[in-house]
NUTOR-30465 format. One record per atom (N, C-alpha, C): residue in three letters; x, y, z. Coordinates in steps of 0.05 Angstrom, whole numbers, padded with zeros to 5 digits, always signed. Each point is the difference from the previous one (the first is absolute). Layout:
# residues N
ALAXYZ...
//
This chain:
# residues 321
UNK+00115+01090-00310UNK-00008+00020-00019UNK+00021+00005-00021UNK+00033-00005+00004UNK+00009+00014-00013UNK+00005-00037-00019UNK-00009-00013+00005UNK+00002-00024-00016UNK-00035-00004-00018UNK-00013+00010+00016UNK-00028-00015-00024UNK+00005+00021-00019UNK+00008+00024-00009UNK+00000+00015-00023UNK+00020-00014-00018UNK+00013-00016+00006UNK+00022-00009-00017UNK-00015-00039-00014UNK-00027-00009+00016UNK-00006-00011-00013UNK-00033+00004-00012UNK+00004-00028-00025UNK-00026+00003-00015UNK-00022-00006+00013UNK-00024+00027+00001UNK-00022+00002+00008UNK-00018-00017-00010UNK-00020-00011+00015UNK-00014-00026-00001UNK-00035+00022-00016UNK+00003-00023-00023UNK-00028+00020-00015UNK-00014-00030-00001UNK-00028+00009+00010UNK-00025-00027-00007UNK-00025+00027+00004UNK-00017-00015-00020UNK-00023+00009+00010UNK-00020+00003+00024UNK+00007-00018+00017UNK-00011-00006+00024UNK+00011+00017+00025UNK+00029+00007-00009UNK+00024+00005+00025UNK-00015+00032+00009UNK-00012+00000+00015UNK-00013+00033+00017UNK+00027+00019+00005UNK+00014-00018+00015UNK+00017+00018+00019UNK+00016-00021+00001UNK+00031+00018-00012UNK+00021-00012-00003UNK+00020+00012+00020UNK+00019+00007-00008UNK+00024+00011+00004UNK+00016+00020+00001UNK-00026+00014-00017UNK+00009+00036-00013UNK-00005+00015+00029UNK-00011+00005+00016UNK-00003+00016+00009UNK+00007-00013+00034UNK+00013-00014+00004UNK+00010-00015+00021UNK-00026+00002+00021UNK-00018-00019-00001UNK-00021-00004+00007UNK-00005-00028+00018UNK-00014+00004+00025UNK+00008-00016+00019UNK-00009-00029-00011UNK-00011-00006-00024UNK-00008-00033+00001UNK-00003+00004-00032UNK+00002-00021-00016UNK-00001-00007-00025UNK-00032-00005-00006UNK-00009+00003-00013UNK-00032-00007-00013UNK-00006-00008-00024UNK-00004-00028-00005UNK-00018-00020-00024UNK-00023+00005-00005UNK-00009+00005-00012UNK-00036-00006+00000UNK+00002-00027-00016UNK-00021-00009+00016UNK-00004-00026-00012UNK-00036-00006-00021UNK-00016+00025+00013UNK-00028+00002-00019UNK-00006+00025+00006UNK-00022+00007-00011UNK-00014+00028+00006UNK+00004+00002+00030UNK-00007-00014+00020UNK-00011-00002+00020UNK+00019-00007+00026UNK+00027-00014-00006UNK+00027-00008+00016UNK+00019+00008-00014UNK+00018+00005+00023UNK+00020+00009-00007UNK+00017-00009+00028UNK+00024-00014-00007UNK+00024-00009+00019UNK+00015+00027+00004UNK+00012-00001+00030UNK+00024+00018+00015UNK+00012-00017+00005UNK+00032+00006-00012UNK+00016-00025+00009UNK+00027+00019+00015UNK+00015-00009+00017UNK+00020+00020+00012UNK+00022-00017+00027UNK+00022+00008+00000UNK+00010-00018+00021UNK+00017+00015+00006UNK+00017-00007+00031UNK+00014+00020+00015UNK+00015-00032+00019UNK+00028+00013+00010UNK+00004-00015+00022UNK+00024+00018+00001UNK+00010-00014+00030UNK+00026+00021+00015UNK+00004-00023+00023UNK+00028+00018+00007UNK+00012-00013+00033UNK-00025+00007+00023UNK+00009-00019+00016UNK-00011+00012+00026UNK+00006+00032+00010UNK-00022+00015+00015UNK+00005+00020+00009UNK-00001+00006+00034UNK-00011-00029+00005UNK-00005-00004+00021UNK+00007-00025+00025UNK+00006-00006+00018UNK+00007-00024+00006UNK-00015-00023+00006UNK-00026+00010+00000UNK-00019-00019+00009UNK-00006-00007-00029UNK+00000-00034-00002UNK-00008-00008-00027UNK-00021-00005-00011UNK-00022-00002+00019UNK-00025-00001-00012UNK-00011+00031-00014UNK+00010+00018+00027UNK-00010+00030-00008UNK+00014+00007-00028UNK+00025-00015-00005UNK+00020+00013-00022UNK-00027-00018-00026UNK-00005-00022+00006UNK-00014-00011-00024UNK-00033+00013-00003UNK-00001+00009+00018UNK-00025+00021-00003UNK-00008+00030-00016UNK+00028+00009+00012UNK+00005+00018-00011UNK+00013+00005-00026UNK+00008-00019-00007UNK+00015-00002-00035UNK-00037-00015-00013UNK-00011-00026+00011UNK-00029-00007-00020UNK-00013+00035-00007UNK+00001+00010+00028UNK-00023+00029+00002UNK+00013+00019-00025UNK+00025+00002+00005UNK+00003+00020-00021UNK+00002-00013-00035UNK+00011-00028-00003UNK-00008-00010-00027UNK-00026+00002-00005UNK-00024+00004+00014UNK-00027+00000-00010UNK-00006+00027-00002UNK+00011+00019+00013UNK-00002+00030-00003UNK-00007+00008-00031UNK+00013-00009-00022UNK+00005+00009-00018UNK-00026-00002-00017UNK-00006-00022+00004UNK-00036-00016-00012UNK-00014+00028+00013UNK+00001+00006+00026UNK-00024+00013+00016UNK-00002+00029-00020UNK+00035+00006-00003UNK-00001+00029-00005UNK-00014+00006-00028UNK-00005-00019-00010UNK-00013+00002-00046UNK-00026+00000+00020UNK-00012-00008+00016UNK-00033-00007+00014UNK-00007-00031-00012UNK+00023-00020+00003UNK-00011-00028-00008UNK-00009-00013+00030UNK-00001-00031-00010UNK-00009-00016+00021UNK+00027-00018-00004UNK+00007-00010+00026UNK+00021-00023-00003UNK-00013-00019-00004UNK+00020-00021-00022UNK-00016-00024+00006UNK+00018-00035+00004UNK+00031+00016-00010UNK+00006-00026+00008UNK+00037+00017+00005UNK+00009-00016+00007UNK+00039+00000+00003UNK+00009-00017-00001UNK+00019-00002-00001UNK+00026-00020-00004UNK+00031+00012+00017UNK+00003-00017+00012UNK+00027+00013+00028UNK+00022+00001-00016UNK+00021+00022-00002UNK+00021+00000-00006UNK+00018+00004+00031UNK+00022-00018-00003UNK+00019-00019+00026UNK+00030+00003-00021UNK+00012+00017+00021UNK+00037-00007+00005UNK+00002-00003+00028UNK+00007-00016+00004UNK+00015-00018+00030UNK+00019-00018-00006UNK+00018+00009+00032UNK+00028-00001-00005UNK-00005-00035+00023UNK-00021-00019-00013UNK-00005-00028+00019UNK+00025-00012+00004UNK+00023+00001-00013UNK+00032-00012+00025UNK+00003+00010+00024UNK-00004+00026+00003UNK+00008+00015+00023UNK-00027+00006+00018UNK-00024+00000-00009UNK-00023+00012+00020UNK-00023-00025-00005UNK-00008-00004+00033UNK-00016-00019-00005UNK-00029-00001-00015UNK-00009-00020-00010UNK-00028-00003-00012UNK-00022+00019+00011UNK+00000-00009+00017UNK-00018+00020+00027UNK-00002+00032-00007UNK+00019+00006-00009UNK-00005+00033-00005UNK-00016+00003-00033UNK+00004-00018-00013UNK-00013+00006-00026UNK-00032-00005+00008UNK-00007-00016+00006UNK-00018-00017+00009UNK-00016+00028+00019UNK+00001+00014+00017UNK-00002+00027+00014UNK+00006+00022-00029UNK+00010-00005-00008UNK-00011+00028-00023UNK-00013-00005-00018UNK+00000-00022-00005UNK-00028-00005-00017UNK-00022-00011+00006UNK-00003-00001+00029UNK-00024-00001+00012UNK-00016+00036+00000UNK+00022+00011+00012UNK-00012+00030-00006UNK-00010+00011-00028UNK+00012-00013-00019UNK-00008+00019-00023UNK-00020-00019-00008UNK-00010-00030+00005UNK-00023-00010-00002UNK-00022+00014+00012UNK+00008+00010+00023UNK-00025+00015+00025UNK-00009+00021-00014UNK+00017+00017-00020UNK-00008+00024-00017UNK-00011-00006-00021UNK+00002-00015-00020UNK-00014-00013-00015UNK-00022-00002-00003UNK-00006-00027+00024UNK-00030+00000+00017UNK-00018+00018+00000UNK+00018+00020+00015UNK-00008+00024+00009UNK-00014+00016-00026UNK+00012+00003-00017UNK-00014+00009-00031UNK-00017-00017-00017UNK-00011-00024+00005UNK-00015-00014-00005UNK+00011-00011-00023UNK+00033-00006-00007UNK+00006-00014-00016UNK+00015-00026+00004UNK+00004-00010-00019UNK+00013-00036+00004UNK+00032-00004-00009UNK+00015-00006+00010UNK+00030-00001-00006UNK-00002-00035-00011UNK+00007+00008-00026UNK+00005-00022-00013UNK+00023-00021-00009UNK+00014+00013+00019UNK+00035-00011-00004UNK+00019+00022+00006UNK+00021-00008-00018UNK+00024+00017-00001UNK+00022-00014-00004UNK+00024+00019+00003UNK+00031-00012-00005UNK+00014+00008+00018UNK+00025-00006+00011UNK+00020+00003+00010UNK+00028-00012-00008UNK+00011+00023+00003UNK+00032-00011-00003UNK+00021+00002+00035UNK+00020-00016-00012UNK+00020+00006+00025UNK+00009+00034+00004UNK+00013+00005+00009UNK+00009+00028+00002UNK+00017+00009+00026UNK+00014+00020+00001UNK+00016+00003+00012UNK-00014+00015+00023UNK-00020+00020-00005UNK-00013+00013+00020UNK-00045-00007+00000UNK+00001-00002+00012UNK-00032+00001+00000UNK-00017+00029-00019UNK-00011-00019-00016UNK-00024+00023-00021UNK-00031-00013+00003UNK-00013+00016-00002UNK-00030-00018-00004UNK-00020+00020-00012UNK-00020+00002-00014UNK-00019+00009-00012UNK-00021-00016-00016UNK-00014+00018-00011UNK-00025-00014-00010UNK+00000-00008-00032UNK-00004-00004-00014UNK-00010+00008-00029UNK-00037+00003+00001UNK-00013+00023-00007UNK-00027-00001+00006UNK-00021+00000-00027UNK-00007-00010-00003UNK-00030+00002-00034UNK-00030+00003+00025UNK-00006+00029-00015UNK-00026+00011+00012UNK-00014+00000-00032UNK-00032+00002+00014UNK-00014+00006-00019UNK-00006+00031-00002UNK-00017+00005-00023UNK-00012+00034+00006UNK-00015-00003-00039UNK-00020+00019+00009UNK-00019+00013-00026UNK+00029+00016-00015UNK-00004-00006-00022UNK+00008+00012-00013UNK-00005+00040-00003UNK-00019-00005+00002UNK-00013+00030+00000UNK+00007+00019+00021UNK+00006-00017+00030UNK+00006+00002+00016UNK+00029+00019+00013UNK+00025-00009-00013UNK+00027-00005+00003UNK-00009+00027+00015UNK+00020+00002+00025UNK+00018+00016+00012UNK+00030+00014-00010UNK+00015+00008-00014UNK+00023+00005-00014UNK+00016+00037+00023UNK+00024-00008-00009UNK+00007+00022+00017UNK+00002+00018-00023UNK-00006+00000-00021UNK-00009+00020-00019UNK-00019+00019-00006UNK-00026+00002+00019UNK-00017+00012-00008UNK-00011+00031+00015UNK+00024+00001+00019UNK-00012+00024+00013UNK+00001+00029-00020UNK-00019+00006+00022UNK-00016+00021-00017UNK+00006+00029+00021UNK-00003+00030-00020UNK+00010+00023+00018UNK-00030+00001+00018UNK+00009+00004+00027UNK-00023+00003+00015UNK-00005-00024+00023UNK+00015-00021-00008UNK-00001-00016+00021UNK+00019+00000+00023UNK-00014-00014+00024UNK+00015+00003+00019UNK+00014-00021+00005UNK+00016+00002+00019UNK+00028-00026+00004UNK-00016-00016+00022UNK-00006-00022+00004UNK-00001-00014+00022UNK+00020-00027+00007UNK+00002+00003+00021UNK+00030-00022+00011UNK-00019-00005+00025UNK+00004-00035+00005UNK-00014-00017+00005UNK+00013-00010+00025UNK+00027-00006-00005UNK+00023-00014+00026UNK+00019+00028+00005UNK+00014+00002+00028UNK+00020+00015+00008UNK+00020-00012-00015UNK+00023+00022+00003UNK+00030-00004-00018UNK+00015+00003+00025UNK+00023-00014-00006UNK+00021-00009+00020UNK+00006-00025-00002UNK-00006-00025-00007UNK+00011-00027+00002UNK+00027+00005-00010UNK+00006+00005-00013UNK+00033+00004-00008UNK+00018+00006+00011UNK-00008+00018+00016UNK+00014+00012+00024UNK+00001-00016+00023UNK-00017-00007+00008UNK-00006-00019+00024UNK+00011-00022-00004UNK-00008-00011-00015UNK+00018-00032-00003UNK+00028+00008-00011UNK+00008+00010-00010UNK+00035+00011-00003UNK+00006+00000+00036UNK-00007+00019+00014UNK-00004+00009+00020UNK+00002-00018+00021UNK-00007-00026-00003UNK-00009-00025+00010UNK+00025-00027-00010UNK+00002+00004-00018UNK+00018-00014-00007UNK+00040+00011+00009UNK-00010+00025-00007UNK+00029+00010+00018UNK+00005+00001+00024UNK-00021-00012+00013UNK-00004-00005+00030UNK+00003+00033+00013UNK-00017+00020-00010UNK-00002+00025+00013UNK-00021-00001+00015UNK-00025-00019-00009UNK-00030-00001+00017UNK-00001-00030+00006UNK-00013-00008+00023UNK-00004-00022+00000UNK-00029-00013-00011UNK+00006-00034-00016UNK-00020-00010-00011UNK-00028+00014+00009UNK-00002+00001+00019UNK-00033-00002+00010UNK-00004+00037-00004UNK+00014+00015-00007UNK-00006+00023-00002UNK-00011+00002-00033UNK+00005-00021-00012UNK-00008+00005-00033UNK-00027-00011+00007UNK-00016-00011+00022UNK-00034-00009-00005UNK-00023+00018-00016UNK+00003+00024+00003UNK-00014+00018-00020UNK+00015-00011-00026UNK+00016+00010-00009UNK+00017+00001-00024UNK-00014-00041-00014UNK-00001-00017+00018UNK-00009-00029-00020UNK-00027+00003+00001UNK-00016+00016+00018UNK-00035-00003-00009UNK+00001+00010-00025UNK+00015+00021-00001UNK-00016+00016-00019UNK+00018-00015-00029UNK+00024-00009-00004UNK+00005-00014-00021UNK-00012-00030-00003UNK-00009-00011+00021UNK-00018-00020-00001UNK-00028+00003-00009UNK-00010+00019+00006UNK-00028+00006-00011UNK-00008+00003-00029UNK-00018-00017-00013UNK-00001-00001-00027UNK-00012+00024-00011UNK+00010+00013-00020UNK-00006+00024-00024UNK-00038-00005-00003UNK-00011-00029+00003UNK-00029+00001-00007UNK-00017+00013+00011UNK+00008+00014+00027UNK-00024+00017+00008UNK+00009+00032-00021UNK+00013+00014-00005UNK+00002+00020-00017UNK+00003-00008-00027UNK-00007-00027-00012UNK-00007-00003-00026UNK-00030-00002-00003UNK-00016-00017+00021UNK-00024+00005+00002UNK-00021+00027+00002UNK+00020+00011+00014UNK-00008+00031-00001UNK-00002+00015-00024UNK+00016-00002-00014UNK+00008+00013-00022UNK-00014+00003-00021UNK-00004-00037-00004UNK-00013-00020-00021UNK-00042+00018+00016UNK+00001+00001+00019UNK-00037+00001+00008UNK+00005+00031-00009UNK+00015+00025+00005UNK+00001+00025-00008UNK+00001+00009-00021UNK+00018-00015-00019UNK+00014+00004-00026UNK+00010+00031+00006UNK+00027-00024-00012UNK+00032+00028+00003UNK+00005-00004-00024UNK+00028+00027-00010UNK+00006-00002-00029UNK+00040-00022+00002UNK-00005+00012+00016UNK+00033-00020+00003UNK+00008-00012+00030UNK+00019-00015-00005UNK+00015-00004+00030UNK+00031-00021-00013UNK+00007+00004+00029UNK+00023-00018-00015UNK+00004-00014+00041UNK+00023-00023+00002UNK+00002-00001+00024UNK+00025+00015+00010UNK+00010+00001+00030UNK+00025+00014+00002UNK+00022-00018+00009UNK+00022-00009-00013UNK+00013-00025+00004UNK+00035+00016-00010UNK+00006-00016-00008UNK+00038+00001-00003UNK+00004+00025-00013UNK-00016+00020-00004UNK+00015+00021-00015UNK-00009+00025+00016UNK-00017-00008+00033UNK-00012+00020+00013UNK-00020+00017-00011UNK-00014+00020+00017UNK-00015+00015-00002UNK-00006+00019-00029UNK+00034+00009+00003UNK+00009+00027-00031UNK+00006-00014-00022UNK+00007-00029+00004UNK+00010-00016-00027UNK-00032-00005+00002UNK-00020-00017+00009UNK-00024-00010-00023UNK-00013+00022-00001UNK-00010+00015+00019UNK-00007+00026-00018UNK+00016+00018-00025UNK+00015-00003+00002UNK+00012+00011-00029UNK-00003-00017-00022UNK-00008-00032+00006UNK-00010-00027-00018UNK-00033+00015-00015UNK-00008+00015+00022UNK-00027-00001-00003UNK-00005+00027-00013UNK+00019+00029-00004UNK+00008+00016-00009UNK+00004-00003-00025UNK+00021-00019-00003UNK+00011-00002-00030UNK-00023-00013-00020UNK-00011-00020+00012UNK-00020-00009-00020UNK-00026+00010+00003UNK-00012+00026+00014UNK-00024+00012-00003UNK+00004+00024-00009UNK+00033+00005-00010UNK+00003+00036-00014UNK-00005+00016+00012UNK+00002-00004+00037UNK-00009+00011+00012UNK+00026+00021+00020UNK-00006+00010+00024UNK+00016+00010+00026UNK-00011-00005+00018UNK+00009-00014+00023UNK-00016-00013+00023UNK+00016+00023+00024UNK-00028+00016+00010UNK+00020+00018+00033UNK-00007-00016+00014UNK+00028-00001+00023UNK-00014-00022+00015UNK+00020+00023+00025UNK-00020-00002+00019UNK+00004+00017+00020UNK+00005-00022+00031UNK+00033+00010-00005UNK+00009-00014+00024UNK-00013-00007+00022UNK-00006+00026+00009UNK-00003-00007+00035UNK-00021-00020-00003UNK-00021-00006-00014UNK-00026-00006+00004UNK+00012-00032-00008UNK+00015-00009-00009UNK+00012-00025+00000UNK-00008-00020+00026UNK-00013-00018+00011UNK+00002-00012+00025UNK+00031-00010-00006UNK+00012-00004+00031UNK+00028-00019+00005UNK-00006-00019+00017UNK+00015-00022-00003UNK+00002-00028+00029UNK+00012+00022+00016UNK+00002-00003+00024UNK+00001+00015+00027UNK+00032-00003-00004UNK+00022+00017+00008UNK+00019-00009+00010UNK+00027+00012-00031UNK-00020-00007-00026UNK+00007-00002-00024UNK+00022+00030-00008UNK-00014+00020+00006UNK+00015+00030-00001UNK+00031+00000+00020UNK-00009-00010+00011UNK+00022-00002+00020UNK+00022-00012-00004UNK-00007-00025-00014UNK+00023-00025-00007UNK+00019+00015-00022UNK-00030+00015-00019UNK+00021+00009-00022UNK+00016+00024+00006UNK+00001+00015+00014UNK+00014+00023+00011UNK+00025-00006+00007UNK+00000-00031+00007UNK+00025-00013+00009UNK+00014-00010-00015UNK-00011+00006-00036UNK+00009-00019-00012UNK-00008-00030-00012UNK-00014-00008+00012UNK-00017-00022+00002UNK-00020+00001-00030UNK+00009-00013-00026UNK-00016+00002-00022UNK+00010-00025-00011UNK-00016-00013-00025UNK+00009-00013-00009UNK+00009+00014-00030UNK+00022-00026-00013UNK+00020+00007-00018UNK-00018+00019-00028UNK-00028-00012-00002UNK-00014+00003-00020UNK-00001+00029-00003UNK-00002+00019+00032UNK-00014+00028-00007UNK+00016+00018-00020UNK+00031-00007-00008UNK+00017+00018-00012UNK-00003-00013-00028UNK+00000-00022+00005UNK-00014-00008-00039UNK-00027+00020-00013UNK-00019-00006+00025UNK-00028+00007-00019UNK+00006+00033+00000UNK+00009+00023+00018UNK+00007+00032+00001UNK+00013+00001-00026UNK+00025-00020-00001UNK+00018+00007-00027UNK-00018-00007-00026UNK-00019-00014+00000UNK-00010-00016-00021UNK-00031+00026-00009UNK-00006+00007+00027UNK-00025+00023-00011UNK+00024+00031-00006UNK+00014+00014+00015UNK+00020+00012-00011UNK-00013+00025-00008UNK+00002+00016-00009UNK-00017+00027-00007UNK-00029-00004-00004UNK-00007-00025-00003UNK-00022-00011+00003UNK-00023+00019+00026UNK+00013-00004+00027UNK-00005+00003+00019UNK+00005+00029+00006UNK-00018+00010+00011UNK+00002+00017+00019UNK-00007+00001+00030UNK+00018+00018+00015UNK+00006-00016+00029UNK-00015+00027+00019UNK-00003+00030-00018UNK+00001+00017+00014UNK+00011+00005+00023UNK-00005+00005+00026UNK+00013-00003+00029UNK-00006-00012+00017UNK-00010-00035-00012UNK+00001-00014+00013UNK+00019-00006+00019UNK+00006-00018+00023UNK+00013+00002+00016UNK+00022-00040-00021UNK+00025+00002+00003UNK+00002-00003-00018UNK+00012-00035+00014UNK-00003-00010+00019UNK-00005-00021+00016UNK-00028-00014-00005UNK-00025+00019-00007UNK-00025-00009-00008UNK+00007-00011-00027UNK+00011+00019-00013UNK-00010-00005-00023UNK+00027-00039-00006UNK+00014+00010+00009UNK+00019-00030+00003UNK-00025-00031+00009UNK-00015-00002+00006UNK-00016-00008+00021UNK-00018+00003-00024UNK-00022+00021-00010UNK-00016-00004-00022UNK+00014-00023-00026UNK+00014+00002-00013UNK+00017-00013-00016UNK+00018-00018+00010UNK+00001-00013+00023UNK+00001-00028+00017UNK-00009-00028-00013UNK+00011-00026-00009UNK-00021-00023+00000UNK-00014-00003+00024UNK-00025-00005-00015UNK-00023-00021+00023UNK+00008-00020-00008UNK-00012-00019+00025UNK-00014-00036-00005UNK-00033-00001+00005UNK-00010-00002-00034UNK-00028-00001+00003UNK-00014+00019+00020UNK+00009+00020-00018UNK-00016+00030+00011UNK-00027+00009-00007UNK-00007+00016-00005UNK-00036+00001+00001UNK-00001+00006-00029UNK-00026+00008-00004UNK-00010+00006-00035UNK+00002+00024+00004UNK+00001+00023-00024UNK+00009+00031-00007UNK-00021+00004-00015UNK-00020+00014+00010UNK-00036-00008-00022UNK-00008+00025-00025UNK+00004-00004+00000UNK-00003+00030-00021UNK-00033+00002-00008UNK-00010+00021+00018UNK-00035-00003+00003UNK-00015+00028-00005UNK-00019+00004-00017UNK-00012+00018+00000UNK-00004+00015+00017UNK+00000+00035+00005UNK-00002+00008+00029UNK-00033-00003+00008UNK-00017-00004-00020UNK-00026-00001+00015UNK+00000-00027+00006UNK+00010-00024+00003UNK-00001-00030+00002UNK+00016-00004+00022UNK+00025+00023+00017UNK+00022-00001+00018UNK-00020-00003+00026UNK-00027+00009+00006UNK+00000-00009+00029UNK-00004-00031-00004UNK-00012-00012-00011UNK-00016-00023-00012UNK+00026-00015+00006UNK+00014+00004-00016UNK+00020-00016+00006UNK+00017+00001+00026UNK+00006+00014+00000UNK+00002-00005+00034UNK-00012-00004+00027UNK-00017+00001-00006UNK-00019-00020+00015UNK-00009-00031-00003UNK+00005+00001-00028UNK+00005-00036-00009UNK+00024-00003+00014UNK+00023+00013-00005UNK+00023-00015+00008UNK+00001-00009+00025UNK-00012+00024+00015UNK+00005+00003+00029UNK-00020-00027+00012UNK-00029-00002-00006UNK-00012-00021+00007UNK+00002-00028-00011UNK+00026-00004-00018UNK+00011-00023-00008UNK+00022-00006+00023UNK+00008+00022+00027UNK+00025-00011+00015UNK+00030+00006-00020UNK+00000+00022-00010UNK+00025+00006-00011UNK+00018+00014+00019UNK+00022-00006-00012UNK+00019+00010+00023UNK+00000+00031+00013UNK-00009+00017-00033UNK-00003+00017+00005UNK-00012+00009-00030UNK-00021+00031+00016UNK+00002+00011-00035UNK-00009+00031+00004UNK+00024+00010-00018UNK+00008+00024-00001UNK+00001+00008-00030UNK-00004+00026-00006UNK+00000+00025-00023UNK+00021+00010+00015UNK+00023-00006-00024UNK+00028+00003+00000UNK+00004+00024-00027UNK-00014+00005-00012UNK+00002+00016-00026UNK-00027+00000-00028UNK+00013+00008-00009UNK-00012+00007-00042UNK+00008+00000-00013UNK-00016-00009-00016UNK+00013-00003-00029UNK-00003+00025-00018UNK+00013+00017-00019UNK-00002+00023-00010UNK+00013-00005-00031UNK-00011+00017-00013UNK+00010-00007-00031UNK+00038-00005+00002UNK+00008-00009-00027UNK+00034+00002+00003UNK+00003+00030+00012UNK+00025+00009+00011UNK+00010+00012+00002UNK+00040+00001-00004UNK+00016+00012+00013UNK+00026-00001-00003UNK+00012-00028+00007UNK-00008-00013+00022UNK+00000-00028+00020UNK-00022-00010-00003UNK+00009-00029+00005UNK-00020-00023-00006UNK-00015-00002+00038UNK+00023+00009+00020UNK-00011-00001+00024UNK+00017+00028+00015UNK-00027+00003+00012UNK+00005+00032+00013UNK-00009-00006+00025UNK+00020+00002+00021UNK+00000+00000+00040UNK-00005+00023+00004UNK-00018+00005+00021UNK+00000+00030+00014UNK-00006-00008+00026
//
């Protein structure tokens, strides 16, 4: 963020959705009638098992397509491996997993690149299609809508948690369904209901993309803690401390932005947490809110909960109670 304002913004006629409003996937139109989502993500392992680690990084690079309401249709693997030191066999296992997700979205991986590297990275690059008319944007909420969140929050915690060897592997099995599970059952939902916004919940947590989705709808999003679902275990870890590095970036970065009221203030550490490919944030008409949650829910979502509203601006872009 504090680098794309410092360069020159991309102007075409075609370009939907650029850069201005830090929006989960870029958008071309290519005729009245198509329009390309293009978007890419990769990271370290978070996990030790390598197939699940390549599952869980394909699932969340396609997140981003789901959250505008496109269709995937193709990828390309982005690979750092450190092949002097770790055998073939482990790449070969993570990119078998993020093929399995792929699949799984009914799209085709058409290649990719890799470089050497000192530590293991992997992700996707993804081009979805979508109607132009169509687009999903985390820009458009409206006063009156309600919040819907699709996946529990906690992966950040858990796998920190996991990696510091405080929990053992097999206690994160909740924590990889639900980052393994693709965003398409709560984009399908969305897309059959029609919502006015969403965005997904990824590296800037809960209070960082809702404040994404704040800033560009001129809006104030309440979002009412308790009603938050958690991974099991998640409140607990962070009580101990247990957060990742990100949560003191995105607090400092929303800043009077936020209001915390008397939240409990371990939660709110934990709300403003990174995910890994966390759920969609739906921003839905309140007469359209059971509808959609009932799509979500009979799509097999992880979960789906009314977490808040949207209300004209006010003093804060996001208000906890």
């Amino acid at each position: 963020m504090q680098v794309l304002h410092r360069l020159p913004r991309s102007v075409h006629p075609d370009l939907l959705v650029g850069t201005e409003h830090l929006d989960d996937g870029g958008v071309f139109r290519l005729d009245e009638r198509t329009a390309l989502v293009q978007t890419l993500d990769f990271f370290p392992p978070l996990v030790d098992d390598p197939y699940s680690f390549g599952q869980i990084a394909a699932a969340n690079s396609l997140s981003d397509i789901y959250a505008m309401g496109a269709r995937p249709l193709t990828a390309m693997n982005i690979v750092g491996f450190p092949d002097q030191d770790l055998p073939s066999e482990l790449l070969v296992k993570i990119l078998r997993g993020g093929a399995e997700r792929v699949a799984e979205a009914g799209a085709v991986i058409l290649g990719g690149h890799s470089v050497r590297d000192a530590e293991i990275k992997y992700g996707l690059s993804v081009t979805g299609r979508i109607d132009p008319q169509r687009i999903v944007t985390n820009g458009g909420a409206k006063p009156g809508d309600l919040l819907v969140l699709t996946k529990p929050i906690g992966s950040g915690v858990l796998t920190s948690a996991a990696m510091a060897g405080h929990i053992q592997e097999t206690d994160l099995a909740e924590a990889v369904a639900v980052m393994i599970h693709l965003n398409r059952s709560g984009c399908e939902a969305m897309i059959e209901v029609g919502v006015h916004a969403a965005t997904d919940i990824t590296g800037f947590g809960l209070l960082g993309h809702a404040f994404e989705v704040a800033q560009a709808s001129g809006a104030t999003l309440n979002i009412e803690a308790a009603a938050v679902p958690l991974l099991q275990h998640t409140l607990e870890l962070a009580g101990k401390g247990i957060v990742t590095r990100m949560h003191k970036d995105t607090l400092a970065h929303l800043g009077d932005q936020l209001s915390i009221g008397d939240v409990d203030p371990v939660l709110v550490n934990v709300l403003a947490d990174a995910q890994t490919s966390g759920g969609l944030l739906v921003c839905v008409p309140q007469e359209r809110a059971d509808a959609l949650l009932a799509a979500v829910k009979g799509r097999n979502a992880p979960c789906a909960a009314v977490i808040g509203e949207v209300t004209a601006r006010r003093d804060h872009a996001i208000r906890l109670s």
